[in-house]
N, C-alpha and C positions, 0 to 999 in steps of 0.2 A: 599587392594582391598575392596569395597563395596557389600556388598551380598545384594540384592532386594529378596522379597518375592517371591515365585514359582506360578507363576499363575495357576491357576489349566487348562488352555487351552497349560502348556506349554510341549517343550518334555520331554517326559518320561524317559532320563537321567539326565534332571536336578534336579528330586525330587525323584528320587531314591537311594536310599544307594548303595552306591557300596558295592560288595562281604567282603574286605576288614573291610567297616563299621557295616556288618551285624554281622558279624564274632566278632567284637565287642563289639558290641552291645547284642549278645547273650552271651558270656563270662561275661561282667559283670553284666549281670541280673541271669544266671547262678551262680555265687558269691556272690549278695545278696540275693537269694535265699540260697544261704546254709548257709551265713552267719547267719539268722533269722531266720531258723530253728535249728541251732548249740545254738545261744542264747536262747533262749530259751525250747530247748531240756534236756538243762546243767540245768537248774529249776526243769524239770520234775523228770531227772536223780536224785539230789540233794535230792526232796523228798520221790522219791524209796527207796534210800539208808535211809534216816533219819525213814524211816516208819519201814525198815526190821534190823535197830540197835534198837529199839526202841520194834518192837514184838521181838526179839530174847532174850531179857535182860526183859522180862515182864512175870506176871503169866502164859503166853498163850505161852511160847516156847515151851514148849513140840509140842504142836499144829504146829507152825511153822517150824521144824522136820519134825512132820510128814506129813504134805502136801507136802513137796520135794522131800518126798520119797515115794511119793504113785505111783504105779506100773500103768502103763500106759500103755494097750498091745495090739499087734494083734491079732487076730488068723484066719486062714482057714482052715479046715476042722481040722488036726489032730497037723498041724505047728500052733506054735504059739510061743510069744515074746513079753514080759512085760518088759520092761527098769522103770526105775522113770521118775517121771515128770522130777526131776533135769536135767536127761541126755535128755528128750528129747529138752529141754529150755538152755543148754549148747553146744551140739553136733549138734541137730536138727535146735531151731532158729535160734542161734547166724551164723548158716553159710547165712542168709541172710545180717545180720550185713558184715560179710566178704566178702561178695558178693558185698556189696555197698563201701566198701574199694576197692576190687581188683578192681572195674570200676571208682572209684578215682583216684588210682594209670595209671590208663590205660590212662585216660583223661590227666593227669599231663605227660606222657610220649608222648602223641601226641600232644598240644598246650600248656601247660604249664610250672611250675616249673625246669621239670626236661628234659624239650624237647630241651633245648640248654644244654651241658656242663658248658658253659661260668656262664649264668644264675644259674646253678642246683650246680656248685661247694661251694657257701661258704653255704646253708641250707645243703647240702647235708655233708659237714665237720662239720656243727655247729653240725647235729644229731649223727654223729659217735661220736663226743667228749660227747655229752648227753646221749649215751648207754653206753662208756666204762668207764665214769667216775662215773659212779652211780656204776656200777657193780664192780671195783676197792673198793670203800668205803665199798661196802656190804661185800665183800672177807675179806676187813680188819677185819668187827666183826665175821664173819664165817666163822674159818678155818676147823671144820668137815666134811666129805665127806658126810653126807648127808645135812646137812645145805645149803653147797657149794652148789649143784643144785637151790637155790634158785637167784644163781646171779643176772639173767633177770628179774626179781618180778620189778623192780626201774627202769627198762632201757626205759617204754613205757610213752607215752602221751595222756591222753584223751580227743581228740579235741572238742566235746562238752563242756567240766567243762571249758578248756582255752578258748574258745570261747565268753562262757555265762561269764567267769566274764571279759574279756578284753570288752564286750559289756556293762557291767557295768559302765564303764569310760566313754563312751560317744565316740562321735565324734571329743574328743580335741584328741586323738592318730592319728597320721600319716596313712593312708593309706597302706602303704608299709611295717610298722610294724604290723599290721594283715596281708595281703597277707606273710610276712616271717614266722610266726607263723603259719598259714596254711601250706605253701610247708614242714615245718621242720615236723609238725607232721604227715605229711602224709607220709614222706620220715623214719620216725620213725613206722611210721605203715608198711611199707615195709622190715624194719629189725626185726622188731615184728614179722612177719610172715618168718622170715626167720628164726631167731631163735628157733618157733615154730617147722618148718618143720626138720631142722640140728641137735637140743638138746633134743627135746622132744616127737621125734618120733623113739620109739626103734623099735627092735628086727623086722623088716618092713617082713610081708610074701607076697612072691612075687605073688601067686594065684590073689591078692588083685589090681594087678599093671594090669593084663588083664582086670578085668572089668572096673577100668579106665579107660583104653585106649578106652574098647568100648564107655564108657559116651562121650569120648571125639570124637572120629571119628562121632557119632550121634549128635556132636554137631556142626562140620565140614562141616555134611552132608547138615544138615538144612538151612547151611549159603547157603551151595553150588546153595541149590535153590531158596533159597531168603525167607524160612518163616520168615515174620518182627513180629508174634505175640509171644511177651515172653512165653504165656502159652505154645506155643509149645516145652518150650525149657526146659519144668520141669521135664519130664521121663526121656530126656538125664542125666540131673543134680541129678535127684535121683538116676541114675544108679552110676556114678561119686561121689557122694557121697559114696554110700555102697561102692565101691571098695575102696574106700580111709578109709574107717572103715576097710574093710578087710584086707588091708596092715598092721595097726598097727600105723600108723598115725593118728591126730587129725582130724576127719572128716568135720569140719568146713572148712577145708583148701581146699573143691571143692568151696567154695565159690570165695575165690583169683581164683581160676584157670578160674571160667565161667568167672567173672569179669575180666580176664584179655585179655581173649577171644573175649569181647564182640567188636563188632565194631565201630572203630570211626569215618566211615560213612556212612552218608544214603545210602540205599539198593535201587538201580533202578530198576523200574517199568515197564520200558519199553516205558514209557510215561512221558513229564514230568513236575515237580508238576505244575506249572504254568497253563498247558492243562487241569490236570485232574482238579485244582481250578476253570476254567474258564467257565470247561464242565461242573462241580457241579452245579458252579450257572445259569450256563445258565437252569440247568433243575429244579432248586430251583424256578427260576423263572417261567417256564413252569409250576411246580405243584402248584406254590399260584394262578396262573390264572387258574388251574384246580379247583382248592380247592373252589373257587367263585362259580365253577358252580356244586360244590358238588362231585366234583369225590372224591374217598378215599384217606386219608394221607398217605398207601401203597406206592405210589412216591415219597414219599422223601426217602424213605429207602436206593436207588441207589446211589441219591447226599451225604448221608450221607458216604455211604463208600466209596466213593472218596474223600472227605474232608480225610476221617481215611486216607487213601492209599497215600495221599499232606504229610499229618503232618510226616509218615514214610520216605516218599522223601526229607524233610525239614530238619527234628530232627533225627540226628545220634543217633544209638542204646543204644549207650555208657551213650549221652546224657537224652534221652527219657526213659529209663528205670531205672537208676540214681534216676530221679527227679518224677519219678511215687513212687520207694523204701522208696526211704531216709526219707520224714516222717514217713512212718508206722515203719522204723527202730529207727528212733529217737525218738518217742513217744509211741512205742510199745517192741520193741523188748530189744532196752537198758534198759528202766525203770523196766521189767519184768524180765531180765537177775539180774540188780541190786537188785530189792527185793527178789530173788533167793539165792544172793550169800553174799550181805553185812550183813547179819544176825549175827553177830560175839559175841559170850556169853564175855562182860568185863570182870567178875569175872573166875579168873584163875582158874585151878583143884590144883595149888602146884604138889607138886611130886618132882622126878627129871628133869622130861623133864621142868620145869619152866624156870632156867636157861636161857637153850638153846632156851625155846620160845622166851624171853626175848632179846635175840640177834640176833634173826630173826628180831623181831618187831622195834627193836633200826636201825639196820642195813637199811632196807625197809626205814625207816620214815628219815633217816639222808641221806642216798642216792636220792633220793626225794626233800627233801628239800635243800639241801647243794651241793649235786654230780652232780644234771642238769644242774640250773646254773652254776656252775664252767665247766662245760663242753661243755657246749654252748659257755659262753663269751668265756674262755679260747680258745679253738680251733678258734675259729673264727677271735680272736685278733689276733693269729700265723698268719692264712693267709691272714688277708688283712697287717698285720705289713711285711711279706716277698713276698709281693708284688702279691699275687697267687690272689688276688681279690679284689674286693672293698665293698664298705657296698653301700646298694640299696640308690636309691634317694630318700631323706627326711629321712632317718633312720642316729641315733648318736648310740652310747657307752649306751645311757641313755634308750633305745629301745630298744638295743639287751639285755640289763639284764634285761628288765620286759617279753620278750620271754621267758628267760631263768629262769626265778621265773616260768612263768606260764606254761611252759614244764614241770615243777616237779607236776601238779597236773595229775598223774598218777590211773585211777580207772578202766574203762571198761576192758582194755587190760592187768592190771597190775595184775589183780583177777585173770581174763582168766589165763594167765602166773602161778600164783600162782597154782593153779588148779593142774596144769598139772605137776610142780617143786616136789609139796609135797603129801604124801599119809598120812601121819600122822594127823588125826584130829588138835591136839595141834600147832602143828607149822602149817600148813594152813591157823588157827584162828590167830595165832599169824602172818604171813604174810599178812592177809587184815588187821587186825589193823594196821601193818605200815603204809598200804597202802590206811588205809582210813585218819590217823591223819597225815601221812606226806602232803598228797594231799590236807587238811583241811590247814595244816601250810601252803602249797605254796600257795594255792590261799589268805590268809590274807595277807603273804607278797606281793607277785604281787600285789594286791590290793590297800595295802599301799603304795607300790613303783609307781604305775601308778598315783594315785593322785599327788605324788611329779614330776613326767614327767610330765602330764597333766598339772598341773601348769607353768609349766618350758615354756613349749613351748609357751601355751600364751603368757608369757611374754616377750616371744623372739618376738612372732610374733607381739605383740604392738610394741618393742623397733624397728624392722624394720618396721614396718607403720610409727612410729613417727620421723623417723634418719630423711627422707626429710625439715622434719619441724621446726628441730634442726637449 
């Protein structure tokens, strides 16, 4: 069939997108968007971390200490409450971080990844073999009951550092091998935060679980009546937070919960967007021929918040709030969490606890390197080899191991985890070093490995251009 140009006199179904198309069309602009905020975020992250290895190991650590510890507090009148900076930039920021995860996860549960079974089955296998097989290996160097709470330190990915260097390679990688290394890490950031809540959340007091509930009924309420402005949604979430400190739980983990809360559709107005778009400009227009004869710019004020009140009717919550976040977290809040926490002194104390650090750090950096991939390709071979799946279209064998390279660079989430496994200064230190050198070794290899893909594929893709010509 012939398609002719849409004359602009023609009807208004023929040059307009269908629902279908829009929907499309917003998804993967939505994806290059994150994609080039991820790439590029992974640079900023890269030089946090290299900045706070760098003052941690220099004349100036003492200094560096103490800025993370310095007491950060409230007071009213007689109450009052000094945490460290650390805890406010661990507990406090990072649940914006988590916040922008749990309304990832929510997106992927309603049009993506994980919205069909079908689709969600082999990332969804590939990440279970990439948690249990890291934490397998780590088990193997650490059989001591305190060691052993370190299992999960290896089992996370952080989709920014894989991001930023699979963007590295360019555009010779397949399409569907970045979209499977997104769904996997995010389906890994979903177990991250499971295992958070299941292993790392003791002794839970229940007083803690009522003002939850209330965060959450207030958050219910809001929907109830349609408030679309996120500021209104920040006293529920701080009430949600405290109770989730008060339970005995990692307090970042209200983040998942707004985030998974949030809605993934637009909020109706009563009116709809198209009217209020139509009625804005109609009165846009009205005030620039007022504006001629000098009346005040006061009228635009009105068309203005119908355009805001269109965009709310257009842009699901889920969506619109997401892509408001996501840079200030990815440019703000990870590089800050990282120069917070990658500060790691190289030179050991010795002692006896050496040892033991020592196969902390061995365990972490071998799980990482060695345990993701193999638990990735491996699980993933089983089931498309026994028929439960197939491998996406345009993805080989040669795709899913540079996923599986680049799933081992493990950093934001891996620390987080760390944090929370270990109270011992020495092994702490000694679990971010795993967890900064194994994550250093897997993106070298990925790196390396994708150049040999990358290559690969061209050549295939000349040898079919040129077969006809054969």
């Amino acid at each position: 069939m012939v398609r002719h140009a849409a004359s602009p006199h023609a009807p208004h179904s023929l040059h307009t997108p269908s629902r279908a198309q829009r929907i499309a069309q917003r998804a993967f602009a939505a994806m290059e968007r994150f994609l080039h905020v991820e790439a590029f975020s992974g640079l900023v992250l890269l030089a946090a971390a290299a900045a706070a290895l760098f003052w941690a190991n220099s004349p100036w650590a003492a200094a560096y200490d103490a800025l993370w510890h310095l007491p950060v507090g409230l007071s009213v009148g007689s109450w009052s409450v000094a945490p460290s900076l650390h805890f406010w930039i661990n507990d406090g920021l990072m649940t914006l971080f988590f916040l922008v995860v749990g309304m990832e996860i929510r997106r992927e549960i309603h049009e993506g990844a994980l919205s069909s079974m079908r689709q969600a089955l082999l990332p969804i296998g590939a990440a279970l073999g990439g948690v249990a097989v890291p934490a397998l290996v780590y088990l193997a160097f650490n059989h001591d009951a305190v060691l052993r709470s370190g299992w999960a330190v290896p089992t996370a990915t952080d989709i920014a550092f894989a991001v930023g260097v699979l963007a590295l390679l360019g555009r010779g990688i397949p399409g569907n091998v970045r979209i499977f290394l997104l769904a996997l890490a995010i389906i890994d950031d979903v177990i991250a935060v499971l295992i958070i809540a299941l292993f790392y959340s003791g002794g839970l007091a229940p007083a803690g679980f009522a003002v939850a509930a209330l965060g959450v009924l207030m958050v219910l309420g809001l929907q109830r009546i349609g408030a679309g402005s996120a500021w209104a949604y920040v006293l529920p979430g701080a009430v949600l937070w405290g109770g989730i400190l008060m339970t005995g739980a990692h307090p970042t983990l209200a983040g998942v919960v707004l985030g998974l809360m949030t809605p993934v559709r637009p909020g109706r107005l009563g009116q709809p967007a198209q009217a209020l778009i139509d009625e804005a400009a109609a009165r846009l227009r009205s005030a620039a021929a007022d504006a001629r004869l000098g009346a005040a710019p006061a009228a635009l004020l009105h068309p203005r918040r119908q355009l805001l009140q269109a965009q709310r009717e257009l842009v699901p919550p889920v969506s619109r709030v997401q892509m408001a976040l996501h840079p200030w977290v990815a440019f703000g809040v990870m590089p800050i969490f990282a120069l917070a926490n990658a500060g790691v002194p190289l030179a050991g104390d010795g002692g006896s606890a050496a040892g033991a650090a020592a196969w902390v750090t061995a365990g972490v950096a071998l799980a990482l390197v060695a345990g993701k991939p193999l638990g990735i390709v491996g699980v993933s071979w089983l089931m498309v080899r026994s028929g439960l799946c197939r491998l996406p279209p345009g993805v080989d064998w040669g795709g899913i191991w540079l996923v599986g390279l680049l799933a081992g660079i493990g950093f934001t989430m891996s620390i987080f985890i760390a944090m929370l496994a270990f109270t011992d200064p020495a092994l702490l230190g000694a679990a971010k070093l795993g967890v900064l050198g194994g994550s250093v070794v897997a993106a070298v290899l990925g790196l390396g490995w994708g150049w040999v893909y990358r290559a690969r594929q061209a050549a295939a893709r000349t040898d079919m251009a040129s077969a006809p010509h054969a």
